[in-house]
N, CA, C and O atoms as a CHARMM CRD file, in Angstrom:
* protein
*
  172
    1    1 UNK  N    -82.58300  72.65400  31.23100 PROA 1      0.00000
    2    1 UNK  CA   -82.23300  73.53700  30.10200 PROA 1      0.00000
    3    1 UNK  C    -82.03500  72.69800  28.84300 PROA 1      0.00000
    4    1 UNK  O    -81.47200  71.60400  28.80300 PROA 1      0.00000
    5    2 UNK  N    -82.62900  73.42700  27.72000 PROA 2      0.00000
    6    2 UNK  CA   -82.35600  72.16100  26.45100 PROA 2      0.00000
    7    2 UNK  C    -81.24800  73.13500  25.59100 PROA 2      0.00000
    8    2 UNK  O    -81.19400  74.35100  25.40900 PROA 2      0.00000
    9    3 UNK  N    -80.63100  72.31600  25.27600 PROA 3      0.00000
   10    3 UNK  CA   -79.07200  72.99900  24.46000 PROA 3      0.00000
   11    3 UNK  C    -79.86700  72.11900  22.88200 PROA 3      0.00000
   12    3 UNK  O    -80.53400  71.09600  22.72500 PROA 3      0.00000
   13    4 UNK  N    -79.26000  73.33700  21.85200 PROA 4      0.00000
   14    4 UNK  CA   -80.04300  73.03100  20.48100 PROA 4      0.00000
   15    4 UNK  C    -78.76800  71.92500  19.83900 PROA 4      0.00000
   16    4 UNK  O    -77.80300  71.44500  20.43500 PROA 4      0.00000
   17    5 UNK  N    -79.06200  71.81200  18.87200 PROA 5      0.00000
   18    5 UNK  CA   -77.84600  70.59600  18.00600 PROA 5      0.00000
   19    5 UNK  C    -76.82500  72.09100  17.64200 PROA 5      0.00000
   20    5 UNK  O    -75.69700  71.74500  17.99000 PROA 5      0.00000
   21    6 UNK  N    -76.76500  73.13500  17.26100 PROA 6      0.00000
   22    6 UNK  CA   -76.00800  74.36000  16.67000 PROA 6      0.00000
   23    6 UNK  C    -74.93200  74.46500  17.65000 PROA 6      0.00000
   24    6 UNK  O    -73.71500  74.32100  17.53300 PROA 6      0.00000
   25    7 UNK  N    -75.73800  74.77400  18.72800 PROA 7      0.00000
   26    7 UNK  CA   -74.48100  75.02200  20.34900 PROA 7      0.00000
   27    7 UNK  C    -74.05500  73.58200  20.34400 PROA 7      0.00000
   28    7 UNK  O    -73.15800  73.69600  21.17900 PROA 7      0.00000
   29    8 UNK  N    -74.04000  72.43500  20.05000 PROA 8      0.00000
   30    8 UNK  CA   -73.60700  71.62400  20.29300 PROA 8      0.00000
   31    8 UNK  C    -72.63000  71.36800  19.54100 PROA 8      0.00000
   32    8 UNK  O    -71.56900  71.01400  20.05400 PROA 8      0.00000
   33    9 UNK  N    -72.74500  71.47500  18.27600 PROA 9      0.00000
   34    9 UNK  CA   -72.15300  71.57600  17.03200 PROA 9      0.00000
   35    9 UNK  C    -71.07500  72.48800  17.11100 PROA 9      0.00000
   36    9 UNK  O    -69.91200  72.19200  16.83500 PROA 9      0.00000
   37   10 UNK  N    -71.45600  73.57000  17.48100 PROA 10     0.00000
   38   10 UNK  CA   -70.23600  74.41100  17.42300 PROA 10     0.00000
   39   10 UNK  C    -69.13800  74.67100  18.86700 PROA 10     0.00000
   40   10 UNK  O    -68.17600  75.43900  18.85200 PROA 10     0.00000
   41   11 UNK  N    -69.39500  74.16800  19.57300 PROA 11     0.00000
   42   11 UNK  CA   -68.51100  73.64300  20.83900 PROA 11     0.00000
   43   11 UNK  C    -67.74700  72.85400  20.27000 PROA 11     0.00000
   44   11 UNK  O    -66.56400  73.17000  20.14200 PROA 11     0.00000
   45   12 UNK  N    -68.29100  71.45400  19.71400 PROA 12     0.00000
   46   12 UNK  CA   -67.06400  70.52900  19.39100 PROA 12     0.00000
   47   12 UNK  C    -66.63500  70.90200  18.09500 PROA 12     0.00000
   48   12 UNK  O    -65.70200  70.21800  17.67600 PROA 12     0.00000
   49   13 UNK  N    -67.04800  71.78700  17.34300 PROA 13     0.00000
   50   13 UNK  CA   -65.97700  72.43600  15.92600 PROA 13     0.00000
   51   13 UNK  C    -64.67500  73.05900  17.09500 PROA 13     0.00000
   52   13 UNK  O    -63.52500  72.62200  17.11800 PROA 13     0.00000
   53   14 UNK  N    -65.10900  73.93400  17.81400 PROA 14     0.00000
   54   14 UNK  CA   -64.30000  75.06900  18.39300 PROA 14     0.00000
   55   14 UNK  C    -63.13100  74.44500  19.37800 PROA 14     0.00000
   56   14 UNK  O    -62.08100  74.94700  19.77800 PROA 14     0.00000
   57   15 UNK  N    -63.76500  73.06900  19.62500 PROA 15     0.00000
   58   15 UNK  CA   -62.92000  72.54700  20.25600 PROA 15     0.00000
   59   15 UNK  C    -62.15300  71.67700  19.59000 PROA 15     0.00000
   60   15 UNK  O    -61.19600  71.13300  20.14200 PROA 15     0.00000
   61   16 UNK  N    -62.53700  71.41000  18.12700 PROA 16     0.00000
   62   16 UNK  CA   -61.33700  70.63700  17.49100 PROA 16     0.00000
   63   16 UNK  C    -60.65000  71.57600  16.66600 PROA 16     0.00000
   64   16 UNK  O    -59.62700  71.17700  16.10900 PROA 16     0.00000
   65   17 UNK  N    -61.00200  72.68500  16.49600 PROA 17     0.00000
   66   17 UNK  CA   -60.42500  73.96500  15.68800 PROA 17     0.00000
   67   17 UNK  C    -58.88900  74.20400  16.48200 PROA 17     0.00000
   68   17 UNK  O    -57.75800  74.38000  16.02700 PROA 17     0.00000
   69   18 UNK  N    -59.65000  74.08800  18.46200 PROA 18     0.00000
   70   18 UNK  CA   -58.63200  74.65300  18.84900 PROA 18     0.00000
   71   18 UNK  C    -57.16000  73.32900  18.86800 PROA 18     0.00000
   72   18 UNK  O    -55.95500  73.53200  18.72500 PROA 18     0.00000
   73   19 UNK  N    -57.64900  72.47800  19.02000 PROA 19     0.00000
   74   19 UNK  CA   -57.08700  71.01700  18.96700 PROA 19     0.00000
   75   19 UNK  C    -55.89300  71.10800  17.73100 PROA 19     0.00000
   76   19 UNK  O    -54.69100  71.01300  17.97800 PROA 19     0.00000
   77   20 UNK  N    -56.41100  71.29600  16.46700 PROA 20     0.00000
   78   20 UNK  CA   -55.60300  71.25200  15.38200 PROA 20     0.00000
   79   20 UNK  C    -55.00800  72.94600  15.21900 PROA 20     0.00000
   80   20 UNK  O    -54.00300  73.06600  14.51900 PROA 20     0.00000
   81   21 UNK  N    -55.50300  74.02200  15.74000 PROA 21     0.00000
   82   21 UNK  CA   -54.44500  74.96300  16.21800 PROA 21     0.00000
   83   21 UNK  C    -53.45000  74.73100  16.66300 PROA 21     0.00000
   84   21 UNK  O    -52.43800  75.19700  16.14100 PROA 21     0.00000
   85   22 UNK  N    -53.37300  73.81100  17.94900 PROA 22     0.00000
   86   22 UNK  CA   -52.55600  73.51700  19.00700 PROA 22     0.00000
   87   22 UNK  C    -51.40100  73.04700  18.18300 PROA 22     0.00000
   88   22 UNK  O    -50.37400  73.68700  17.96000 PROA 22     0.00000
   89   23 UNK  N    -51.81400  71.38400  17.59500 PROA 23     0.00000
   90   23 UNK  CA   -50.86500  70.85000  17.11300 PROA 23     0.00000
   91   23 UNK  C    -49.89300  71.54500  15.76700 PROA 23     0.00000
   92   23 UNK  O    -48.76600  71.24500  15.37400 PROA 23     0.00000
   93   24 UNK  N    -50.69400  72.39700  15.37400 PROA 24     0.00000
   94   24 UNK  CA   -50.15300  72.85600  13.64500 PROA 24     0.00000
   95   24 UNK  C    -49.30900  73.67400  14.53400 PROA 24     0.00000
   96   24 UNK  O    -48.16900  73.21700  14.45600 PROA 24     0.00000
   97   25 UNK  N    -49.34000  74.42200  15.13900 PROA 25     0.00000
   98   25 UNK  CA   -48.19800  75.14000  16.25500 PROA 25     0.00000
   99   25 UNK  C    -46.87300  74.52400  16.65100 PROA 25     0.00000
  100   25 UNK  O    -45.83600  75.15100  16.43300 PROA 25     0.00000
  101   26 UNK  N    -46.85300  73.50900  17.13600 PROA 26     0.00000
  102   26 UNK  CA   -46.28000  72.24400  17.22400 PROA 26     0.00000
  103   26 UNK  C    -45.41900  71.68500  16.41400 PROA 26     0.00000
  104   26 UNK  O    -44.19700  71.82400  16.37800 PROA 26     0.00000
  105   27 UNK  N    -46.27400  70.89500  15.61400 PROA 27     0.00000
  106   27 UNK  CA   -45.75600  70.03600  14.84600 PROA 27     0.00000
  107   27 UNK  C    -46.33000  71.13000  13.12400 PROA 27     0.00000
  108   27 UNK  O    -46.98000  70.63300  12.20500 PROA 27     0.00000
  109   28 UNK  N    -46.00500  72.10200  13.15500 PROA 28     0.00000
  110   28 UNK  CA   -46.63300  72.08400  11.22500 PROA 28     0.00000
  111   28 UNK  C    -46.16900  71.54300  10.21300 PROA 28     0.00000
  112   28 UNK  O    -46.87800  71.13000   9.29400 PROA 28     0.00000
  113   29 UNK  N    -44.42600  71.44200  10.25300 PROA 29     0.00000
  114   29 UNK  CA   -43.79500  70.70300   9.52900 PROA 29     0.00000
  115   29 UNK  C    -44.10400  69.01600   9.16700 PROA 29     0.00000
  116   29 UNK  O    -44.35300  68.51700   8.07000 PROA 29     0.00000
  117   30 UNK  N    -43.99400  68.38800  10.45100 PROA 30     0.00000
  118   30 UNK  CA   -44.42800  67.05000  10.46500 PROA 30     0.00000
  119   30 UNK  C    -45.57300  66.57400   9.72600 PROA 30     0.00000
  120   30 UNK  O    -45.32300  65.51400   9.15200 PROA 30     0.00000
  121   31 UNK  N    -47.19500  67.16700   9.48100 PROA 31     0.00000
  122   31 UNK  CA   -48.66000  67.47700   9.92000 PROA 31     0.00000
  123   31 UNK  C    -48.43500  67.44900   7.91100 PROA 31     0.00000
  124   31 UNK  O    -48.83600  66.65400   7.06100 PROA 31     0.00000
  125   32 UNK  N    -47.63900  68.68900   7.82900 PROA 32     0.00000
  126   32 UNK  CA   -47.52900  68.49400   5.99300 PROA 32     0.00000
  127   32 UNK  C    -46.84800  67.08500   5.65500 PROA 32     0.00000
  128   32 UNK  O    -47.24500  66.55200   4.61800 PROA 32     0.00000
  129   33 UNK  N    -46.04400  66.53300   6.27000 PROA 33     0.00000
  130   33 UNK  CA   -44.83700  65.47400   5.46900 PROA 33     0.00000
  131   33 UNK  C    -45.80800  64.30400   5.41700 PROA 33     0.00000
  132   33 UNK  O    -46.00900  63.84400   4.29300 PROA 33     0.00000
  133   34 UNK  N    -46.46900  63.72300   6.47900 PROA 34     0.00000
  134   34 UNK  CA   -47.11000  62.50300   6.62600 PROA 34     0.00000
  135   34 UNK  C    -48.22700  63.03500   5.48200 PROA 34     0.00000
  136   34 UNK  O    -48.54800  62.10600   4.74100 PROA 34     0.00000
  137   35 UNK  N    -49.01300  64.52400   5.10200 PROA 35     0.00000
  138   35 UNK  CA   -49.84200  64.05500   4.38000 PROA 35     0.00000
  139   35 UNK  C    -49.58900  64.04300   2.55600 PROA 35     0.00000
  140   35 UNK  O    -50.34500  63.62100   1.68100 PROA 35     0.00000
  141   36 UNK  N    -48.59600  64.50800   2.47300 PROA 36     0.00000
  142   36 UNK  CA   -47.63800  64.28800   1.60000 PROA 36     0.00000
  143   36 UNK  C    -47.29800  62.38200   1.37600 PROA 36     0.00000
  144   36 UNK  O    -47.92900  61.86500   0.45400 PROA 36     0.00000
  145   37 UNK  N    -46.43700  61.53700   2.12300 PROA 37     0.00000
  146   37 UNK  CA   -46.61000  60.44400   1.69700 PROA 37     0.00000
  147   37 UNK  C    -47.95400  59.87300   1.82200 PROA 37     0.00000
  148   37 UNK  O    -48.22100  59.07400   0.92500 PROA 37     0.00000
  149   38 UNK  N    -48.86400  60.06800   2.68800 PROA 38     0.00000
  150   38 UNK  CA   -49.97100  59.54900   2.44700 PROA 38     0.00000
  151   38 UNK  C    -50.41900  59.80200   0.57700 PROA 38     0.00000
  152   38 UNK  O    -50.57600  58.67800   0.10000 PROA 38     0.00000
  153   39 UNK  N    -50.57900  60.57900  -0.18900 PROA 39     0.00000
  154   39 UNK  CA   -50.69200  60.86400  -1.16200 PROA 39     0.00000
  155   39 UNK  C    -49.54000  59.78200  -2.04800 PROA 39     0.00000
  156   39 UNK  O    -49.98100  59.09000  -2.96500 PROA 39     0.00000
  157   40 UNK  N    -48.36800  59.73800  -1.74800 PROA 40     0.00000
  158   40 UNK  CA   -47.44200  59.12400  -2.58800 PROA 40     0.00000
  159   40 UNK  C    -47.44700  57.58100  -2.79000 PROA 40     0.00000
  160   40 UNK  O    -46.60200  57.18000  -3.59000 PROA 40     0.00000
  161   41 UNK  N    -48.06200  56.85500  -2.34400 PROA 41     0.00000
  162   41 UNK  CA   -48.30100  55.41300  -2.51900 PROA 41     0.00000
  163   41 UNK  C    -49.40100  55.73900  -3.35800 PROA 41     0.00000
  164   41 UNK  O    -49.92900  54.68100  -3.70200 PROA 41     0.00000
  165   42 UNK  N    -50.06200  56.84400  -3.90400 PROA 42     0.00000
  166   42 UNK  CA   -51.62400  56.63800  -5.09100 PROA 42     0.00000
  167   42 UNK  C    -50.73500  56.36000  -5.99900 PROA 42     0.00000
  168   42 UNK  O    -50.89900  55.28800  -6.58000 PROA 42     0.00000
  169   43 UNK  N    -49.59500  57.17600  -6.38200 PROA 43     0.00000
  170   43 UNK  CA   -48.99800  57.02000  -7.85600 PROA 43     0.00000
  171   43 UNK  C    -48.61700  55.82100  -7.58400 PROA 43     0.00000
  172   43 UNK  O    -48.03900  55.14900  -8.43800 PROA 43     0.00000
């Protein structure tokens, strides 16, 4: 069976969609703060 690049493509979106679902569930608070100082060492 040949699987196209699209189905392939969209398996591993769906599976990192569900991935960063998971964690924003989790952790959402945390997920904002780190990207918050990441930003604060530009200034």
């Amino acid at each position: 069976m040949m699987i196209s690049a699209l189905e392939i493509g969209f398996g591993l979106s769906a599976t990192l969609m569900a991935l960063v679902f998971a964690l924003s569930l989790q952790r959402p608070k945390r997920v904002r703060v780190r990207a918050r100082r990441d930003n604060a060492p530009r200034d």
